[in-house]
N, CA and C atoms as an extended XYZ file, in Angstrom:
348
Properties=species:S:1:pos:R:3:atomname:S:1:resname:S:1:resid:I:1 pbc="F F F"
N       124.968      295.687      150.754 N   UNK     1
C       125.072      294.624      149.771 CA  UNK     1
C       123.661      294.205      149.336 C   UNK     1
N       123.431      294.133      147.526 N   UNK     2
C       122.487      293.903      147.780 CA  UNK     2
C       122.662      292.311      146.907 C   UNK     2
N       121.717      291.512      147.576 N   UNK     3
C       121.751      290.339      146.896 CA  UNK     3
C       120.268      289.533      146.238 C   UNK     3
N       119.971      289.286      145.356 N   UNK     4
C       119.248      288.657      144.280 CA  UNK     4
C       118.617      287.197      144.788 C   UNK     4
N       117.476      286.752      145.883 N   UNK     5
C       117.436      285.124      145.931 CA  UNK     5
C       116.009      284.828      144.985 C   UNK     5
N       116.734      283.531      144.484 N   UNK     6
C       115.200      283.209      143.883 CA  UNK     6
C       115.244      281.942      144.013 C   UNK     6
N       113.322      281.808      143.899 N   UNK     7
C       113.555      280.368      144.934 CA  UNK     7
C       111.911      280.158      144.641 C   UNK     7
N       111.477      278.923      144.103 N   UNK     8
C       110.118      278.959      143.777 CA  UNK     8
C       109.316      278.422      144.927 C   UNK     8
N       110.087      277.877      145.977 N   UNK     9
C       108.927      277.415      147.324 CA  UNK     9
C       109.040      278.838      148.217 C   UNK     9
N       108.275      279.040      147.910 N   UNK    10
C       107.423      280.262      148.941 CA  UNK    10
C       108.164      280.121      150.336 C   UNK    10
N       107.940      279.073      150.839 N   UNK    11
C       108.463      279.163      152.287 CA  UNK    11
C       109.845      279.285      152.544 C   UNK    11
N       110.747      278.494      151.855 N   UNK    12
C       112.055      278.255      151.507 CA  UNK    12
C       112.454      279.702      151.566 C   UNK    12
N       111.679      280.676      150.198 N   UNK    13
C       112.626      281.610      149.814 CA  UNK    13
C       112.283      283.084      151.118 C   UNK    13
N       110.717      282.871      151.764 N   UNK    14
C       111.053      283.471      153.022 CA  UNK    14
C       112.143      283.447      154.181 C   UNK    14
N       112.066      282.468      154.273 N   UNK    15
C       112.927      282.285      155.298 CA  UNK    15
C       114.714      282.439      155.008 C   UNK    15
N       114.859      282.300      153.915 N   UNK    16
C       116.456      282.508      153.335 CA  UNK    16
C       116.130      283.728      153.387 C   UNK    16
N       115.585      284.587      152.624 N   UNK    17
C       115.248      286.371      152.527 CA  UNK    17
C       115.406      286.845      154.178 C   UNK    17
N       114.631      285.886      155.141 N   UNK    18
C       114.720      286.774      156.883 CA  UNK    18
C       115.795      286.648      157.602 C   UNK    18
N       116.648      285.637      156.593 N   UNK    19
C       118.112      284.990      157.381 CA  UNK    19
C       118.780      286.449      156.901 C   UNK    19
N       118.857      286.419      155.913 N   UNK    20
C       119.869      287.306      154.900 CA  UNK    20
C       119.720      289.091      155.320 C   UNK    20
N       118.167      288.947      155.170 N   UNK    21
C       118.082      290.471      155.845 CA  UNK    21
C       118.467      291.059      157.669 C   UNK    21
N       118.224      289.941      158.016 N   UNK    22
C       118.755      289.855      159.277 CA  UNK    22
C       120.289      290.027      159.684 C   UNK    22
N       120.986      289.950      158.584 N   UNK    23
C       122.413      289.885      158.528 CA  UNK    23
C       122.753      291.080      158.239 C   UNK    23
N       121.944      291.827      157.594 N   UNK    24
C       121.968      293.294      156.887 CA  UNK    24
C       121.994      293.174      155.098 C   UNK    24
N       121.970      292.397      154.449 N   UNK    25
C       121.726      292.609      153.253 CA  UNK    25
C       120.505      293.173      152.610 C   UNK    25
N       120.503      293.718      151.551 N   UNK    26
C       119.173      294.071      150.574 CA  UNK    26
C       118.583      292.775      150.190 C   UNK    26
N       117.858      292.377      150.080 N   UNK    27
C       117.382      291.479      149.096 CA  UNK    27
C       116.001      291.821      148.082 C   UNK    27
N       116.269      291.091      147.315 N   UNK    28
C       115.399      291.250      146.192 CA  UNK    28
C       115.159      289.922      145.736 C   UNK    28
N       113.859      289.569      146.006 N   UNK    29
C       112.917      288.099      145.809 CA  UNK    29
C       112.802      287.775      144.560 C   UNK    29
N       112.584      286.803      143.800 N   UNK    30
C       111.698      285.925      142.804 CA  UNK    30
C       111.357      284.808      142.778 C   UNK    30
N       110.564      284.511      142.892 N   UNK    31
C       110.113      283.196      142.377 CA  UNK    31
C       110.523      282.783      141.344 C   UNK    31
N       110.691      283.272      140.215 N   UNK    32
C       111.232      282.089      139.345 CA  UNK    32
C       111.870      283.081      138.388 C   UNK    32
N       113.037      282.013      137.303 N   UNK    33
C       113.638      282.817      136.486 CA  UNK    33
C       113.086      283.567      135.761 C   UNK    33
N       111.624      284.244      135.176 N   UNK    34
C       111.707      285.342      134.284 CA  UNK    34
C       111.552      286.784      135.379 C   UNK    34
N       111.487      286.254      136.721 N   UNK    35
C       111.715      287.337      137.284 CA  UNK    35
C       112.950      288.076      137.440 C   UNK    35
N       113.827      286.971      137.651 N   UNK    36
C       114.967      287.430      138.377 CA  UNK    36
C       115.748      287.572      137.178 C   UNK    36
N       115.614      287.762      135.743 N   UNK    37
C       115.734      287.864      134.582 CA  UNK    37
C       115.310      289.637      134.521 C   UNK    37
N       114.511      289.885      135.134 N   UNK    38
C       113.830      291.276      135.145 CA  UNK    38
C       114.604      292.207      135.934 C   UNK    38
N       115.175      291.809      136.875 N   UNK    39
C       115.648      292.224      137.893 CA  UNK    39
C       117.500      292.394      137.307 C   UNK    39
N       118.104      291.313      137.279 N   UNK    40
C       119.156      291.743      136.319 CA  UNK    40
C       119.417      292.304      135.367 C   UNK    40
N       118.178      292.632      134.457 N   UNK    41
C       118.444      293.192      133.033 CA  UNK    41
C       118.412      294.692      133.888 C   UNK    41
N       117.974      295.024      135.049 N   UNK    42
C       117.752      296.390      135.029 CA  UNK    42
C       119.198      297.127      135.580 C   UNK    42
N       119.520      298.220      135.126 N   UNK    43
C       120.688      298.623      134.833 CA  UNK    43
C       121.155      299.781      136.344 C   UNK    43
N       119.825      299.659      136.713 N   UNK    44
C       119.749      300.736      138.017 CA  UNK    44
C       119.992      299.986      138.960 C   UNK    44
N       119.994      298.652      139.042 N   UNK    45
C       119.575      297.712      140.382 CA  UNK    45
C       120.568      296.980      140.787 C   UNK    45
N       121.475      297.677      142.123 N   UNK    46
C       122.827      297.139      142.331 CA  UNK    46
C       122.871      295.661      142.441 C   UNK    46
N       123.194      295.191      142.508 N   UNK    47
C       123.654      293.206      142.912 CA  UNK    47
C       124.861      293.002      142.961 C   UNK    47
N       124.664      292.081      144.422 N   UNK    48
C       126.155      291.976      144.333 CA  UNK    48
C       126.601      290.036      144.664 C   UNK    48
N       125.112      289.959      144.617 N   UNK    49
C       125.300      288.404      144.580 CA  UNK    49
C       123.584      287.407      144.022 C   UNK    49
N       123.503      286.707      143.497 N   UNK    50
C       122.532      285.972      143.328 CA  UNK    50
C       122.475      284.612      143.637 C   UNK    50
N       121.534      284.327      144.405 N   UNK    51
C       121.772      283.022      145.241 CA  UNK    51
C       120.413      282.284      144.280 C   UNK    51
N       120.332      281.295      143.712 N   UNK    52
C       119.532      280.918      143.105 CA  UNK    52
C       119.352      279.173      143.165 C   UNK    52
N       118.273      279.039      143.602 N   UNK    53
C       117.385      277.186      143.763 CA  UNK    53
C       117.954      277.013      141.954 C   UNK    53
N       118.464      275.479      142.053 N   UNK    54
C       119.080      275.122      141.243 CA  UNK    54
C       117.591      274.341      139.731 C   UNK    54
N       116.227      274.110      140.867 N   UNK    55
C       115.141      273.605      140.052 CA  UNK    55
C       114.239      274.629      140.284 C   UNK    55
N       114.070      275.292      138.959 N   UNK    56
C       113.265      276.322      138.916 CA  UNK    56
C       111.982      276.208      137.946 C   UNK    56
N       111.089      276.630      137.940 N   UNK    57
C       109.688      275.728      137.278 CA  UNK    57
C       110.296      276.616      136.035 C   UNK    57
N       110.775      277.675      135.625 N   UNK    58
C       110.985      277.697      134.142 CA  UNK    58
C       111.981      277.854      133.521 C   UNK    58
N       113.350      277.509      134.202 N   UNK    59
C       114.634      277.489      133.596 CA  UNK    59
C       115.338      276.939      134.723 C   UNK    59
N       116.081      275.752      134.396 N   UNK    60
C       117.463      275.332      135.311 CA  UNK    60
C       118.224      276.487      135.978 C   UNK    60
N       118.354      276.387      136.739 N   UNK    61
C       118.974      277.454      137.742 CA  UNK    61
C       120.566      277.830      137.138 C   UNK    61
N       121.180      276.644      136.033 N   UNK    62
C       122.670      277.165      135.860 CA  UNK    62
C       122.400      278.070      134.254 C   UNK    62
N       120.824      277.697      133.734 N   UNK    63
C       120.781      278.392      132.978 CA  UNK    63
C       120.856      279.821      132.834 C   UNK    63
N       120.124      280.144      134.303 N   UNK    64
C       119.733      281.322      135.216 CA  UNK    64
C       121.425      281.771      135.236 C   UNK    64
N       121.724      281.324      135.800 N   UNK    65
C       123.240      281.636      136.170 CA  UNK    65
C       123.725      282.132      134.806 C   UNK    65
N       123.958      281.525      133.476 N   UNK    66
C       124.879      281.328      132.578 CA  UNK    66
C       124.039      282.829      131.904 C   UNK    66
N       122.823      283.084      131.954 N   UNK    67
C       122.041      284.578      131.831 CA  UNK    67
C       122.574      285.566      132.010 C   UNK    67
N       122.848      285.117      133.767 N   UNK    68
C       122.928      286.566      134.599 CA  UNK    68
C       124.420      286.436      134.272 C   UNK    68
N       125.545      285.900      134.320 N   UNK    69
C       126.909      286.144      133.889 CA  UNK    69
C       127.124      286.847      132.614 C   UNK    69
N       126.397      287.040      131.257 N   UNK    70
C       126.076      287.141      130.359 CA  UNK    70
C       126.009      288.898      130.323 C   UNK    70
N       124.901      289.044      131.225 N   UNK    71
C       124.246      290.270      131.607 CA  UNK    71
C       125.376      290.897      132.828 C   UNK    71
N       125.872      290.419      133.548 N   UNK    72
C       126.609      290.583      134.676 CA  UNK    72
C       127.721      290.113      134.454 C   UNK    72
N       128.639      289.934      134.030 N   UNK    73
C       129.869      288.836      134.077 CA  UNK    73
C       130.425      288.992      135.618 C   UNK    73
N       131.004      289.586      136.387 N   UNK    74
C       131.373      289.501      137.842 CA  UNK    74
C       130.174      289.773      138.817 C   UNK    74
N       129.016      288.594      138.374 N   UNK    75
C       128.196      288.968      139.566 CA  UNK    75
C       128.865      287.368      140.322 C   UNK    75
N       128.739      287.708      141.452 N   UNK    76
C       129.195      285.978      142.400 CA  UNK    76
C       127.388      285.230      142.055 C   UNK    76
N       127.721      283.620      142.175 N   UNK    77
C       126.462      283.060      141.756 CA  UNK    77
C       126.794      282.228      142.869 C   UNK    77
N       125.800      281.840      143.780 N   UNK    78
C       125.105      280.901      144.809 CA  UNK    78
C       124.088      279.629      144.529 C   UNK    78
N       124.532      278.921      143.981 N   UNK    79
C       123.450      277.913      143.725 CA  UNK    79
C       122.958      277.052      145.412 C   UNK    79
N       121.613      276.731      145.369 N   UNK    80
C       121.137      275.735      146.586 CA  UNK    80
C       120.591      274.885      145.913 C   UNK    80
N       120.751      273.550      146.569 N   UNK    81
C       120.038      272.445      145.974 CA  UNK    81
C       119.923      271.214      146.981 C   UNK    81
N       118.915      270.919      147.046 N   UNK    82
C       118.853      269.247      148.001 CA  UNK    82
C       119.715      268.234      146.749 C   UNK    82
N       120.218      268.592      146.226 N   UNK    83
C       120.884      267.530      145.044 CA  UNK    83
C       122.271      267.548      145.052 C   UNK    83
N       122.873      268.348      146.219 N   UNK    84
C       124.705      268.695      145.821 CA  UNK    84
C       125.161      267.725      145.790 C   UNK    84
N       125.223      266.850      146.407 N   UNK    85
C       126.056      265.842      145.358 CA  UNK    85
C       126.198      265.266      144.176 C   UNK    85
N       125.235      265.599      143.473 N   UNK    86
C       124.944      265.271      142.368 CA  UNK    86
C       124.493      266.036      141.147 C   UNK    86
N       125.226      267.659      141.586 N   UNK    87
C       125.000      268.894      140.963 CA  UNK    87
C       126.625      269.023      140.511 C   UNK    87
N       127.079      269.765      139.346 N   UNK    88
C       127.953      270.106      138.777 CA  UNK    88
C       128.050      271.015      139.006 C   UNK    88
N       129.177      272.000      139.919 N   UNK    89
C       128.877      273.597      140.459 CA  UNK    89
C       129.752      274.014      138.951 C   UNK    89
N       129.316      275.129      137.832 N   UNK    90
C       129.833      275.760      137.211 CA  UNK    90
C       131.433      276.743      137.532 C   UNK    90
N       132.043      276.099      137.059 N   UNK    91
C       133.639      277.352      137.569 CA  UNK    91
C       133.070      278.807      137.902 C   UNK    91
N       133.931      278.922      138.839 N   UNK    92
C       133.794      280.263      139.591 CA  UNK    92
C       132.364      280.685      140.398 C   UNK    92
N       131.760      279.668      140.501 N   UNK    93
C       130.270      279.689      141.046 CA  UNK    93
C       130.475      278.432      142.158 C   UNK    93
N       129.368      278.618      142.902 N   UNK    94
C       129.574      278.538      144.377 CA  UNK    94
C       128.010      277.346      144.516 C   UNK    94
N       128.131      276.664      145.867 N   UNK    95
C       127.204      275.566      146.013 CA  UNK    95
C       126.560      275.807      147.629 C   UNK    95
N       125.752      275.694      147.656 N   UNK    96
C       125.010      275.141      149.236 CA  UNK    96
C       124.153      274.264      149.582 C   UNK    96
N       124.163      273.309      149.976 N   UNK    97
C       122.988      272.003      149.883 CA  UNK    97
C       122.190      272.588      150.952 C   UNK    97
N       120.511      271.758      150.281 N   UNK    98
C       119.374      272.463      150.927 CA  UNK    98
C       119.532      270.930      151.586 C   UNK    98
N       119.033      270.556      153.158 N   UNK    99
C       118.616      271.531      153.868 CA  UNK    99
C       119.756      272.475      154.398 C   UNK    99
N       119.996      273.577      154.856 N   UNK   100
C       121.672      273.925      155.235 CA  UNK   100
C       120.568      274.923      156.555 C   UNK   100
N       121.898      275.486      157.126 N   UNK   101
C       121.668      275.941      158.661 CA  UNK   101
C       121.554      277.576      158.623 C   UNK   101
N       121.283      278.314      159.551 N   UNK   102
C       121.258      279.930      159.662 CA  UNK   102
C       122.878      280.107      159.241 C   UNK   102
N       123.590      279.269      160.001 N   UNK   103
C       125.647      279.586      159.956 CA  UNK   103
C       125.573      279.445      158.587 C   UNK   103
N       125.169      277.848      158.165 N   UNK   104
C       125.946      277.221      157.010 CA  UNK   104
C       125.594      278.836      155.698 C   UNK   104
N       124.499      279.184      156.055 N   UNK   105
C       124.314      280.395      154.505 CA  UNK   105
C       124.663      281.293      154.702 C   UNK   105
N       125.104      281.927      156.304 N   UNK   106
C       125.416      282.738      157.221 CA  UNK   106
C       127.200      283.026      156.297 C   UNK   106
N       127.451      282.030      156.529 N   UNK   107
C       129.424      281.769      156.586 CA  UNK   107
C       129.212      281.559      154.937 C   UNK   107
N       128.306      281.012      154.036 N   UNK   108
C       128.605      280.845      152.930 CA  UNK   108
C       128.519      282.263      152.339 C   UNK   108
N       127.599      282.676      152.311 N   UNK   109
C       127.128      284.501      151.817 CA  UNK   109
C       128.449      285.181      151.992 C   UNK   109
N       128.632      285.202      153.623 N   UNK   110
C       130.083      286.026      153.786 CA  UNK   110
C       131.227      285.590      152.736 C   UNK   110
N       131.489      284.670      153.120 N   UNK   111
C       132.676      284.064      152.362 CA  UNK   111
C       132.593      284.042      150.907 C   UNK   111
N       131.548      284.410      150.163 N   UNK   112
C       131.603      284.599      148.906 CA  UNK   112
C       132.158      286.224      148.602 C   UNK   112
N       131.261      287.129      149.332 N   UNK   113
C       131.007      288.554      149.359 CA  UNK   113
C       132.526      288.880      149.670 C   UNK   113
N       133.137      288.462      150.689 N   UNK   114
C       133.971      288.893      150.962 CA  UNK   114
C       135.791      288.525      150.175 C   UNK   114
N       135.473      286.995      149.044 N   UNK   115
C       136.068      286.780      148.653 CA  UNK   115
C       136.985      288.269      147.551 C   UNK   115
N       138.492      287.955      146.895 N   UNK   116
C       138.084      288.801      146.275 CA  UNK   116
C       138.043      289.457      144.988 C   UNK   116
């Protein structure tokens, strides 16, 4: 599986990337949306999920989302945010409040991936 995180705090998006790879997924990093913009447009590059920080220094993260659906229509979307309560999760797209646990992204990842 390969999955898409982007995440503009450096540390944040390490440590989600060592959780995830640790689990066995691919991942593929960005810092910010014109990357992960790069990364979806490419037609070779499997994905099978994009987990994406909802404040991104150059596009809102549901913008990001409303992109990659665009470009992807059945990719699963993962939003994180220290703001969930006060975030609007887009239909058919998925939520995780930052700070969250090794399980909490552990059981969320699965349970998306495996949805069906």
């Amino acid at each position: 599986m390969h999955l898409l995180v982007v995440e503009d705090d450096d540390i944040v998006r390490m440590l989600i990337v060592e959780v995830l790879d640790e689990l066995g997924y691919t991942i593929i990093e960005a810092a910010d949306a014109a990357a992960a913009l790069r990364v979806l447009e490419d037609p070779g590059q499997a994905l099978d999920l994009l987990m994406t920080d909802v404040g991104l220094p150059d596009m809102r993260g549901e913008e990001l989302a409303a992109k990659a659906r665009e470009i992807r229509p059945l990719l699963p979307v993962l939003f994180a945010s220290g703001y969930a309560e006060s975030f609007d999760v887009p239909e058919g797209m998925h939520m995780i409040g930052k700070p969250f646990s090794i399980d909490q992204l552990r059981d969320k990842v699965m349970a998306i991936l495996s949805a069906p």
